[in-house]
C-alpha positions in Angstrom: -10.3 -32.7 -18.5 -8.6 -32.2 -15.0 -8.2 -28.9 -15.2 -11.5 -27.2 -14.0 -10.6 -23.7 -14.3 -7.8 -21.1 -13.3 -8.0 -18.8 -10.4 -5.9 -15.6 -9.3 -4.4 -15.2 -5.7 -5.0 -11.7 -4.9 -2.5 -10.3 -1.9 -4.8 -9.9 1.2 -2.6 -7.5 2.2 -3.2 -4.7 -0.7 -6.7 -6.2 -0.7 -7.3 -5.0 2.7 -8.1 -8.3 4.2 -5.1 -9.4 5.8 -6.7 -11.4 9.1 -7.4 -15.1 7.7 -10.5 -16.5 10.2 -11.7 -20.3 10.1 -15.0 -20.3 11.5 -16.9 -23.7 13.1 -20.9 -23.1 13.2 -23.0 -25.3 14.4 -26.8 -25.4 13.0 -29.9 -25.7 15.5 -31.4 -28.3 13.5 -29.5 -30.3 10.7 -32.6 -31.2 8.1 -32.3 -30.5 4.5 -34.0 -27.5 4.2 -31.9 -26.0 6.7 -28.5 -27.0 5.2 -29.7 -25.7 2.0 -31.0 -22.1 3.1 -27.7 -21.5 5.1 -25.6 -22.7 2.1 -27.5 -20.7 0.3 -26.9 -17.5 2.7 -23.2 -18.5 2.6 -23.0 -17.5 -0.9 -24.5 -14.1 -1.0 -21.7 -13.2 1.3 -18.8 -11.5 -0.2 -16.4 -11.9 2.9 -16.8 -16.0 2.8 -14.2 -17.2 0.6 -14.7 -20.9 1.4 -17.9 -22.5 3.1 -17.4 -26.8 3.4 -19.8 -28.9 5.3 -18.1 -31.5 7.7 -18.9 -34.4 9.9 -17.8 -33.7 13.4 -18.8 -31.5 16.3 -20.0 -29.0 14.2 -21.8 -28.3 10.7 -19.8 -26.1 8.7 -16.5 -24.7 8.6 -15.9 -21.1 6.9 -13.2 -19.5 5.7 -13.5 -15.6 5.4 -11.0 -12.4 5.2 -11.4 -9.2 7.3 -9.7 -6.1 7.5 -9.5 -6.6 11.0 -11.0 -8.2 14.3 -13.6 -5.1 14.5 -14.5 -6.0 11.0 -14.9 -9.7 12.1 -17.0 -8.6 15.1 -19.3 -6.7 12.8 -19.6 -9.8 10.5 -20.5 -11.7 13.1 -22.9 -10.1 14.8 -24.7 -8.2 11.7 -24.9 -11.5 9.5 -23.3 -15.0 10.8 -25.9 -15.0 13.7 -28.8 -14.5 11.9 -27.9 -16.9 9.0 -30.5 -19.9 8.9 -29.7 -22.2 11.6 -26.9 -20.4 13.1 -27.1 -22.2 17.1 -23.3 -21.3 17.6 -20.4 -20.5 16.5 -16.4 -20.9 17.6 -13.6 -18.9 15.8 -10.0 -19.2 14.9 -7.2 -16.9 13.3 -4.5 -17.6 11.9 -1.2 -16.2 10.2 -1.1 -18.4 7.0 2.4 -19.8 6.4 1.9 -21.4 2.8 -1.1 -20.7 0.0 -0.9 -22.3 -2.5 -2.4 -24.8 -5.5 -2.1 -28.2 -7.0 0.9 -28.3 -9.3 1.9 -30.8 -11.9 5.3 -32.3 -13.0 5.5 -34.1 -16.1 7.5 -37.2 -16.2 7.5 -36.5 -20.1 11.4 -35.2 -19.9 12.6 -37.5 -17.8 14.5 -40.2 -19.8 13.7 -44.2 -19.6 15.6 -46.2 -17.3 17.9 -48.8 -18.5 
């Protein structure tokens, strides 16, 4: 069906990670093998919420949650970096002013026209 599964929003707030980052990286070499071993990487990192490949100036774009810029910092330079492929990276934060997920309305109720 459409629906393809149901997902909680937890507070990043009470969850400690209030600072929403969007991260650009660019890869040294874009060949399979290099896509798929920093796609790979990508998932065995519990900070990335959201890792999308896109065509552009740069490879990837990631979506994580920190506690904080130090946090971030650390991130970076502990396990971005050294994440296959990594040449460079560019940063943005963001205060986020809407979350939130596809909703349906069904036109069931609404009564035929005459």
């Amino acid at each position: 069906g459409y629906i393809s599964s149901y997902v909680a929003l937890l507070d990043p707030h009470l969850n400690q990670r209030p600072l929403l980052i969007f991260i650009e990286v660019l890869l040294n070499r874009t060949t399979g093998d290099i896509f798929r071993q920093f796609a790979e990487a990508t998932r065995r990192q519990r900070d990335i919420l959201e890792c999308h490949m896109v065509a552009g100036g740069f490879d990837y774009l990631i979506k994580v949650r920190m506690k904080d810029m130090a946090a971030y910092r650390k991130f970076l330079a502990e396990e971005l970096v050294d994440m296959p492929g990594v040449r460079e990276t560019l940063a943005f934060t963001n205060q986020c002013i809407e979350q939130g997920a596809i909703t349906w309305q069904s036109n069931a109720s609404k009564k035929p026209s005459s």
